[in-house]
C-alpha positions in Angstrom: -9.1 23.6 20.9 -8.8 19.7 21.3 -7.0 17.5 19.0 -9.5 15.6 16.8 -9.1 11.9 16.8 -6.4 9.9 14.9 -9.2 7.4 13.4 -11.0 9.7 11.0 -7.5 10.9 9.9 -6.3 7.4 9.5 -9.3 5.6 8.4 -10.7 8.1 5.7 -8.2 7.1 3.4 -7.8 3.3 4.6 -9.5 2.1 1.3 -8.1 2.5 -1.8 -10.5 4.8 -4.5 -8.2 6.5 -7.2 -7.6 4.6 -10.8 -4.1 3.9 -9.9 -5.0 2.0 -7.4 -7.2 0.0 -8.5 -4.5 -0.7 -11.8 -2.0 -1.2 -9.3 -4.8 -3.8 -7.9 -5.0 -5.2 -11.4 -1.2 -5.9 -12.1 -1.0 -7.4 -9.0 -4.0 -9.4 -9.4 -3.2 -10.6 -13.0 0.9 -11.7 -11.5 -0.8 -13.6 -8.5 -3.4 -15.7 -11.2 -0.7 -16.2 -13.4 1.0 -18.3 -10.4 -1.9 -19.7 -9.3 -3.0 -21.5 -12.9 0.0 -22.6 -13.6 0.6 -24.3 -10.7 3.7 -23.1 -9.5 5.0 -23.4 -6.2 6.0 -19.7 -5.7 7.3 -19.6 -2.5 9.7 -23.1 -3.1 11.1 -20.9 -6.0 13.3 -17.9 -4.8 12.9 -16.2 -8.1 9.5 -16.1 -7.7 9.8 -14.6 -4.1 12.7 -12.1 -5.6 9.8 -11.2 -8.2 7.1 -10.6 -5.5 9.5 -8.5 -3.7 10.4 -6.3 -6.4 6.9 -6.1 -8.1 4.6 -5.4 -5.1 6.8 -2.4 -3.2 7.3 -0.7 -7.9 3.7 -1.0 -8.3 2.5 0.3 -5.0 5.2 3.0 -5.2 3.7 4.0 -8.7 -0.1 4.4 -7.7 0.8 6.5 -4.9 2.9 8.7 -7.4 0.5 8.7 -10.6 -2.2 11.5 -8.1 0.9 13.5 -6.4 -0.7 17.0 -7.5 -4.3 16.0 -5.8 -3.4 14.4 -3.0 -0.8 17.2 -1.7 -4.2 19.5 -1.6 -5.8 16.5 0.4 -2.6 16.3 2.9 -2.8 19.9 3.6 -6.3 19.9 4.3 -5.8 16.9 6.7 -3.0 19.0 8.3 -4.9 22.2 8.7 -7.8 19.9 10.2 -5.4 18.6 12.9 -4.0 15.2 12.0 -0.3 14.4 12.3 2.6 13.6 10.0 2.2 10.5 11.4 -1.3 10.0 11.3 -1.0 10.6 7.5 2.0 8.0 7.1 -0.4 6.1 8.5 -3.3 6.3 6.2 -0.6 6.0 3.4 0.4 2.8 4.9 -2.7 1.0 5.8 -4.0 1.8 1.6 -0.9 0.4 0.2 -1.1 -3.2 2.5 -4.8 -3.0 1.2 -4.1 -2.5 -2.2 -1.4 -5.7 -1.9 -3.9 -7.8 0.1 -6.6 -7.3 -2.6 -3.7 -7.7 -5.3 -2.4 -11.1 -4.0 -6.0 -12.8 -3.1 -5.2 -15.5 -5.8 -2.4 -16.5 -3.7 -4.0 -15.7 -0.4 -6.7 -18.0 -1.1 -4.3 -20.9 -2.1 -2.4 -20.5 0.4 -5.2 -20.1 3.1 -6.8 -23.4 1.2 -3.6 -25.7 1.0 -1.4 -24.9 4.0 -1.9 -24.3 7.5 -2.8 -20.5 8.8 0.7 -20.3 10.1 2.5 -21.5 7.2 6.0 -19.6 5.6 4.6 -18.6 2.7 1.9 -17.0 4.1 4.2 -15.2 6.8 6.3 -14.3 3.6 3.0 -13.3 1.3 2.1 -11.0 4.7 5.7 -9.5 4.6 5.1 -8.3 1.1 1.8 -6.9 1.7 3.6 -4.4 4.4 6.7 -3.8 2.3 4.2 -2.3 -0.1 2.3 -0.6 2.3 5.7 1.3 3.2 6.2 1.6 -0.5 3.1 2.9 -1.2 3.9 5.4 1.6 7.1 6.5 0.9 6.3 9.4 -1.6 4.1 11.0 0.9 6.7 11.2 3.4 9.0 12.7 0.6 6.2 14.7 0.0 5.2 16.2 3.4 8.6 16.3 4.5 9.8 19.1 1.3 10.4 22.4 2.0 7.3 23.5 -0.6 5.0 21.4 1.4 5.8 24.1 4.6 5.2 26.9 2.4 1.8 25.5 1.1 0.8 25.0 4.7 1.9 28.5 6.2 0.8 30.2 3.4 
């Protein structure tokens, strides 16, 4: 039997659709407006960067724990189906930089309005979207990788 491909896998869960995500989409939404109204430079102040860098990888980290019990069903299916660990990390990843992209548009759009397209800030905005992809990733691979995950899947 062949191997299905790794897009379905990856791309079926690309975009994020459970309530914690979109909260998670919220409190990061509501954090960027605050810096874009009142006119902050956030980037010129590192406690605003420390801020984003703590806030983004908590959040994301929390959405992908608040469905733990349904999504475990959801990663054994994928795994009988065919995909990979990897494949899955994948999926996990790609959702969480989503769910930071859509989070920090305020800022995205200021930046991408006021500064060139290969400015710092937005290299550093970019970093965070990723570091909360991996954060939003990290309780599936703690998840996948248990010793109760196994016994799900063999038996």
């Amino acid at each position: 039997m062949e191997r299905p491909s790794w897009a379905p896998v990856v791309l079926s869960g690309a975009l994020p659709r459970e309530l914690s995500d979109l909260l998670a989409i919220s409190i990061l939404t509501l954090a960027s407006l605050e810096s874009v109204f009142a006119q902050l430079q956030p980037f010129n102040q590192p406690a605003w960067f420390a801020t984003l860098l703590v806030l983004v990888p908590m959040t994301c980290a929390l959405a992908a724990l608040s469905n733990s019990s349904r999504t475990q069903k959801e990663e054994l299916a994928l795994f009988a189906y065919g995909g990979s660990g990897l494949q899955i990390q994948l999926r996990y990843i790609l959702r969480g930089v989503v769910v930071s992209i859509i989070g920090l548009s305020p800022l995205w759009l200021r930046f991408l309005a006021t500064e060139s397209i290969l400015s710092t800030n937005l290299g550093l905005l970019l970093g965070s979207a990723i570091v909360g992809g991996l954060a939003y990733a990290a309780p599936a691979l703690k998840r996948t990788r248990s010793l109760a995950f196994v016994e799900q899947y063999k038996g």
